[in-house]
N, C-alpha and C positions, 0 to 999 in steps of 0.2 A: 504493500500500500504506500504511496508516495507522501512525502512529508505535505501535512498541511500547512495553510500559509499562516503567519501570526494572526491576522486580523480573522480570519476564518477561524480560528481555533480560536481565539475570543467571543467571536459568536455564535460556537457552539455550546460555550460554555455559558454565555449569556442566557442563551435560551435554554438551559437548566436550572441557572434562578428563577429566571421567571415564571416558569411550570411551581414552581417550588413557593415563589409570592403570590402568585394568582390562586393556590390551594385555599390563602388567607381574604380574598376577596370573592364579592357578591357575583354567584356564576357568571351574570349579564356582564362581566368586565373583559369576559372574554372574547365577545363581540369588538370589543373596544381596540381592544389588543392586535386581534384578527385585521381589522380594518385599518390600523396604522403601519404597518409591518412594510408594507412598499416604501413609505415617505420618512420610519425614521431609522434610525441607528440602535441597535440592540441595547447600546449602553443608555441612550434616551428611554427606551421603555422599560428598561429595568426603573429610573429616577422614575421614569411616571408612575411605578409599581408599587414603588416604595412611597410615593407620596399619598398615591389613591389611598393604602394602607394605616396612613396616620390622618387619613378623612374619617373613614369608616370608621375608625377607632377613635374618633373624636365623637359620630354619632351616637355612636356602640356609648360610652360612656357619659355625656352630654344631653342629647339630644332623646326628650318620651317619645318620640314616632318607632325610635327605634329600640329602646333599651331590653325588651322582652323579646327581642330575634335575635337570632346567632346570625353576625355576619354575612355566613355563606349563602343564607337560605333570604338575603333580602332580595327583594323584586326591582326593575328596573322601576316602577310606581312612585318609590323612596324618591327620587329625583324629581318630579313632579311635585311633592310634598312640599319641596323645602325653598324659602324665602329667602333674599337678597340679606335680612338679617342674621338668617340662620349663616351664609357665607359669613357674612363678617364677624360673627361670632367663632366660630372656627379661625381667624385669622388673630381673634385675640387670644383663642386658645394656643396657637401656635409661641406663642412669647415663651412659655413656659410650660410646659405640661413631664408626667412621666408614662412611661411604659416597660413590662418588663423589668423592674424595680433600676431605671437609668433614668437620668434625667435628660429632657433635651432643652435647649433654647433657640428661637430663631430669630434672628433681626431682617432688617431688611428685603437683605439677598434671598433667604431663604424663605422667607414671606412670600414674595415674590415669584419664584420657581414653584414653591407649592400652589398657587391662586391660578399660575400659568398653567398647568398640568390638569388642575381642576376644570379649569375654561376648557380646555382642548377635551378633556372627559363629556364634558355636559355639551360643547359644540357637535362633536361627534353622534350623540341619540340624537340631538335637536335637527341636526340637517337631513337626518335619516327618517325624520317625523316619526320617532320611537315617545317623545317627550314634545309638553306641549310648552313648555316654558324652559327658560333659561337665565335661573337668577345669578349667575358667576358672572356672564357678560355683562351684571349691572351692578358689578362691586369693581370703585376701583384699584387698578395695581398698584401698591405702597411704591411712593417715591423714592428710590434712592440717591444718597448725599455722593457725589463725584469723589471718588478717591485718588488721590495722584499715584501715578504710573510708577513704578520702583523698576528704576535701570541703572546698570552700572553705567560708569562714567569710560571713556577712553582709557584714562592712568587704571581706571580698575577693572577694564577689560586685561590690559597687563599683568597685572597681577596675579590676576588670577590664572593666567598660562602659567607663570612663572610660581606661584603655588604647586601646580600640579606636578611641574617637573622638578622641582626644588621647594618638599615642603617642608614650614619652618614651624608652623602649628600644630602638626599632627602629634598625638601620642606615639609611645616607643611601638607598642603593638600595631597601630595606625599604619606605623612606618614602614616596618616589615612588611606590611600585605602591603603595600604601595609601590617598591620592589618589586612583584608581580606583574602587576596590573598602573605601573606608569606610562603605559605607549600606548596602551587600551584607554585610560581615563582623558591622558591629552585629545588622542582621536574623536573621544566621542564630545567633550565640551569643545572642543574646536569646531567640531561640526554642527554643534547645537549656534554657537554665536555664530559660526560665520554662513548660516543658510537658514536661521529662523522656523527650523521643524518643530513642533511639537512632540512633545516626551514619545507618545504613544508612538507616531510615525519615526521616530529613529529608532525604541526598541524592535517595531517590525520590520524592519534593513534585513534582507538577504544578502548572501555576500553578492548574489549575480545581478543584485538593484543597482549597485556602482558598477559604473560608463567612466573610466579615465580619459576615455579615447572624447567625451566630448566632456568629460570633466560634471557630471548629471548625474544624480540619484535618484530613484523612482519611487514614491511612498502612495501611500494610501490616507488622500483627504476624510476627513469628517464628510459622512455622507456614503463612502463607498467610492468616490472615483479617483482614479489615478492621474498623477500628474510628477513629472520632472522636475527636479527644484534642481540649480546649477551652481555649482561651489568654484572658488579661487584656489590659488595656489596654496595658502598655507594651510586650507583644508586639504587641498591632495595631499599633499608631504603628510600630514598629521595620518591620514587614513592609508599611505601605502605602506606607514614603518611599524603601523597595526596590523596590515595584513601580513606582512611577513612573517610576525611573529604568531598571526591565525594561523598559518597553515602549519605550524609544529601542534597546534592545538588537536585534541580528539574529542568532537562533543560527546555528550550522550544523546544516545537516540531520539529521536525527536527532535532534536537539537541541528543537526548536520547544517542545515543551512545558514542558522542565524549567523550575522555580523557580527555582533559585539556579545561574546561569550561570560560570564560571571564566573568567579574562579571555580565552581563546581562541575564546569563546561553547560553548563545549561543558558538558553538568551534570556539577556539583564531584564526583570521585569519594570514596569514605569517606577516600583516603589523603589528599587534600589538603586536608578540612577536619580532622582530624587534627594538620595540620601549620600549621593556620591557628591553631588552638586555642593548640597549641604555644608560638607564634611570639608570639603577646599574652599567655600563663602566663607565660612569662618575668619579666614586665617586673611581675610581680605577686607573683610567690613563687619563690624559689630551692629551699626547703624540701621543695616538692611536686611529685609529675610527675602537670601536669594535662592527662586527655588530655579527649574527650569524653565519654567514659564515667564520668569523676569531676564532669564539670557534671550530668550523669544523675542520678550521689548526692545533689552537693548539692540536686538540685531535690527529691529523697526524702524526705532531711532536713529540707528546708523543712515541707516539708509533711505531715510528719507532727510534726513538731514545732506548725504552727499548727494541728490537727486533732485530734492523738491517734488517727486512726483507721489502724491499719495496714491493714486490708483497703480502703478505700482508694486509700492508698499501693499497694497491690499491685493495684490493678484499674486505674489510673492509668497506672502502669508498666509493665503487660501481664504480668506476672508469675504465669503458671499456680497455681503453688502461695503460697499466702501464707505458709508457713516460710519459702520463697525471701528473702520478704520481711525476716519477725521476723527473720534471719540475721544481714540485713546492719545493721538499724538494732536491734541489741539492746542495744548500747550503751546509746540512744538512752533504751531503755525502761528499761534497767535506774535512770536518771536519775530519771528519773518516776516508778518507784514507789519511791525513794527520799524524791522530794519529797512522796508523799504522807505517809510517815511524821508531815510537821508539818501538816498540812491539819486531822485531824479533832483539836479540843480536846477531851477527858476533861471539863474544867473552866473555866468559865468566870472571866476573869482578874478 
C-alpha cells in the first residue's frame, strides 16, 4: 500500500473524531455535517463539532425546553424553539462556564468563532426550509479590539539564524540534542521566514515537493488546493545541507517520505516545531511570544515592505481575501502613505 500523503492522513484521522463528536450531538447534526463536507476543511468541522457541542450542553444545562432530553435524542424542532435571547444568553454563558469538572473561558475570539459556527449550523436547516426561523443571524458578532501584529524585526531575524546555529540559551541537555538536529532546525526556520508557509504546510513537505531546479516547493493550501511557493538562495543552501544529511536518515515506516524527520525518524508534527521555534525565540527576545505563525508575519512584513504590493503579499500567503491581508499589515501602510507626504516637492529647492 503506498505511503499516504500528510494532509490525507490528517483527514483520515479527522474524520475519526468527528464520528466520535457527533456520537455527542442531536442525530439531525448529521445532516449538517453531510452537507458541508464539499466547502470545508476536516479541521473546520471538527471546531464546528466541538463548538455545536458546548451549544447543546449549554441547553442541556441552561435552557427548560430542553433539560428532561438527552442530547442525542433532540429533534431538529429544538431550533425553531429558540429566540435571539436564548443566542445571546448562550454567549454570556460562554464567559465562563464548566464541563467535565475543567473550566473554560472565552473572550472575544472565541465568542466569536462559537456565534460563527452556530450561524452557519442554523443557516444550513434554514436554507434547506428544515427550520422556519433563524434567530443566530439576528445576534450580533462581538466586536473584536485590533491587536498588533508580533514580528521580528530584521537585527532579530538574525538572531535568531545565529541562535540556531550557535546557541547560547539552550540548557546543557538542550544542547546535546541540538548537535543532532542543527542543519535540520536551520533548514526548517529558514524556510519558514524566508517563504511565509504555514506550520501545517511545511510539516506536510515530501522530500519530492522540492524543485531546486526552479528553486519551488509544492504545499497544500487551507482549502485543499495546491500551489508553489518559491524560495531564495539562502533557503536553498539551508534545505540542501539538510538533505544530505536526510538521506543517511532511515525513517520509520510510514514515515519514508516526509522532509523534515524528528529525531525518532518519524515527520515533525505542527506541535513540535512549534516548540522548536519556541525553544530558539527565547534566546532572542523575552519581549515576544514567537510562535510560527509570527515568523509567517514577519516574512509578510518583509515583503511587503520590499515591494509595496499587498496583493502580492496576499497571493504569496494564500490568503483568499486581500483585506485579510490590508488587516494585518495596515500599520505597515498607514507608514507609507505617511512617507509619501514628503516625496512629491511643490517646489523646487
Amino acid at each position: 500500500m503506498a505511503e499516504l500523503k500528510y494532509h490525507d492522513q490528517v483527514d483520515i484521522e479527522n474524520s475519526k473524531k468527528l464520528r466520535v463528536l457527533l456520537e455527542k450531538l442531536p442525530r439531525f447534526c448529521r445532516d449538517f455535517f453531510r452537507g458541508i463536507e464539499s466547502t470545508t476543511s476536516s479541521r473546520t468541522r471538527i471546531a464546528y463539532a466541538y463548538d455545536l457541542g458546548v451549544f447543546f450542553e449549554f441547553l442541556k444545562n441552561c435552557n427548560p425546553l430542553v433539560k428532561d432530553t438527552p442530547i442525542a435524542n433532540l429533534s431538529v424542532d429544538i431550533l425553531d424553539q429558540l429566540t435571539p435571547l436564548d443566542i445571546e444568553e448562550y454567549l454570556e454563558y460562554l464567559n465562563y462556564y464548566r464541563s467535565e469538572d475543567k473550566e473554560y473561558v472565552n473572550r472575544e475570539t472565541g465568542k466569536k468563532r462559537k456565534l460563527v459556527s452556530l450561524r452557519s449550523f442554523y443557516n444550513y436547516f434554514y436554507k434547506k426550509q428544515i427550520i422556519k426561523t433563524n434567530p443566530a443571524s439576528l445576534v450580533s458578532i462581538p466586536k473584536l479590539h485590533e491587536k498588533e501584529i508580533i514580528r521580528l524585526e530584521p537585527d532579530e531575524v538574525a538572531l535568531l539564524l545565529d541562535e540556531v546555529e550557535k546557541p547560547e540559551s539552550l540548557t546543557k541537555v538542550q544542547k546535546k540534542f541540538h548537535e543532532k538536529t542543527k542543519v535540520r532546525d536551520l533548514a526548517l526556520i529558514t524556510l519558514l521566514l524566508g517563504t511565509g508557509i504555514r506550520v501545517s504546510e511545511c510539516v506536510g513537505l515530501d522530500i519530492n515537493d522540492v524543485d531546486f531546479n526552479n528553486n519551488g516547493i509544492k504545499i497544500r493550501r487551507k482549502g485543499g488546493y495546491e500551489v508553489v511557493v518559491y524560495f531564495g538562495d539562502e533557503v536553498r543552501e539551508a534545505l540542501l545541507a539538510y538533505l544530505e544529511e536526510r538521506k543517511k536518515m532511515i525513517p520509520q515506516e510510514g514515515h519514508t517520505n516526509a522532509l523534515f524527520l524528528s529525531l525518532q525518524m518519524k515527520r515533525m508534527s505542527v506541535r513540535s516545531v512549534e516548540n522548536l521555534v519556541k525553544k530558539y525565540a527565547q534566546g532572542v527576545t523575552k519581549l515576544k511570544k514567537i510562535t510560527p505563525h509570527k515568523l509567517r508575519s514577519t516574512y509578510g512584513t518583509a515583503l511587503y515592505r520590499e515591494t509595496g504590493d499587498i496583493y502580492l503579499v496576499a497571493d504569496v500567503l494564500g490568503h483568499k481575501d486581500v483585506n485579510t491581508t490590508k488587516k494585518h499589515y495596515a500599520a505597515i501602510e498607514d507608514s507609507r502613505r505617511r512617507s509619501a507626504a514628503n516625496i512629491v516637492k511643490l517646489r523646487k529647492d
